[in-house]
C-alpha positions in Angstrom: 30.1 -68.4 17.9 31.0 -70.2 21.0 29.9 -67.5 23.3 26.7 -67.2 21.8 26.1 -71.1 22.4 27.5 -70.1 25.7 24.7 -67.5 26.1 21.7 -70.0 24.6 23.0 -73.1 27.2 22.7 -70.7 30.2 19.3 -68.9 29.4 17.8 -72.5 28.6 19.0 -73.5 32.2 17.7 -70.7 33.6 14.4 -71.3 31.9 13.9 -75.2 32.2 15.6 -75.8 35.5 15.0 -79.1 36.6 13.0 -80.0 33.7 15.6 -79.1 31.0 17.7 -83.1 30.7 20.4 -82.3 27.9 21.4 -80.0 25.3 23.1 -81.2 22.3 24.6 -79.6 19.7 24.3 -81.6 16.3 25.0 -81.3 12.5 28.2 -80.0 10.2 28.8 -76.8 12.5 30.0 -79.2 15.8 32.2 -81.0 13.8 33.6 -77.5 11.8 33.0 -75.0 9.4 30.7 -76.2 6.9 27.4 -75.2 8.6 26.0 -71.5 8.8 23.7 -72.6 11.6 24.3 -74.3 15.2 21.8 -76.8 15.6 20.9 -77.9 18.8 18.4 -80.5 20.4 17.0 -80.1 23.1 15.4 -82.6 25.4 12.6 -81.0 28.3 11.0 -83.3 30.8 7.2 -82.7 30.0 6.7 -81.2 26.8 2.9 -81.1 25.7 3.5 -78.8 22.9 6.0 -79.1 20.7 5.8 -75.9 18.9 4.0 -73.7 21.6 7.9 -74.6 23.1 9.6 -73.8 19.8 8.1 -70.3 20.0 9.3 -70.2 24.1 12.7 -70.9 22.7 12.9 -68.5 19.8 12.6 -65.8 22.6 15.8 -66.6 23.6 17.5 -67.7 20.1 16.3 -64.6 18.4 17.8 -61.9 19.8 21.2 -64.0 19.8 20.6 -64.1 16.1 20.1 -60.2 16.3 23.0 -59.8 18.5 25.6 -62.2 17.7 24.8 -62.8 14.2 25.0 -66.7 14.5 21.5 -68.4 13.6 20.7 -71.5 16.6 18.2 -73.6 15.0 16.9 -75.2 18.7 14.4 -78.6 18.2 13.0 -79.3 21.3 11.9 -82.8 22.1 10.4 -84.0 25.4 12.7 -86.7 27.2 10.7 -89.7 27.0 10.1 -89.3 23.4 13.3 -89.2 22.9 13.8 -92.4 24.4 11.5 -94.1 23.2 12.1 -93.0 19.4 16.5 -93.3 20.4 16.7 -95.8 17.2 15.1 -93.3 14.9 18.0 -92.8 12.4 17.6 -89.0 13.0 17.9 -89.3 17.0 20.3 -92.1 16.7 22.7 -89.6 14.8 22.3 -86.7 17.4 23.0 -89.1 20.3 25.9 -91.1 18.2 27.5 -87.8 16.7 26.4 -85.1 19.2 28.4 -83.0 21.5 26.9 -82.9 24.9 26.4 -79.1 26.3 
């Protein structure tokens, strides 16, 4: 499990670069073994399209699915979104709860 988050984190850097700001990994599964899933948010400088980037990022999650049998649900939000919507019960939670990666 871990080195399949290992393996997402480092093909999102290569990907995003500079525009890639953090990477958090949310929910039941960061916190132990209740989850089936890893979710992760994560936060892109510039994002125009949410879902044209989900699709970019399911390139990468699914064949760690396929491969590692561990199922990363990715959200990808753009940075100043974020920030501006940080008291949002949902982002509130990631940011409280979440573990940095």
């Amino acid at each position: 499990e871990r080195q399949a988050l290992d393996r997402f984190v480092r093909q999102l850097r290569a990907r995003y670069a500079e525009r890639l700001k953090r990477i958090i990994w949310y929910g039941h599964k960061n916190r132990g073994p209740r989850g089936s899933d890893l979710d992760i948010l994560v936060v892109i400088h510039g994002l125009p399209d949410r879902f044209a980037e989900m699709a970019r990022i399911h390139e990468i999650t699914g064949p760690v699915k396929v491969e590692e049998d561990i199922l990363i649900t990715a959200l990808p939000v753009d940075a100043a979104y974020l920030e501006s919507q940080r008291e949002i019960a949902f982002f509130s939670m990631i940011l409280s709860r979440g573990l940095a990666l």
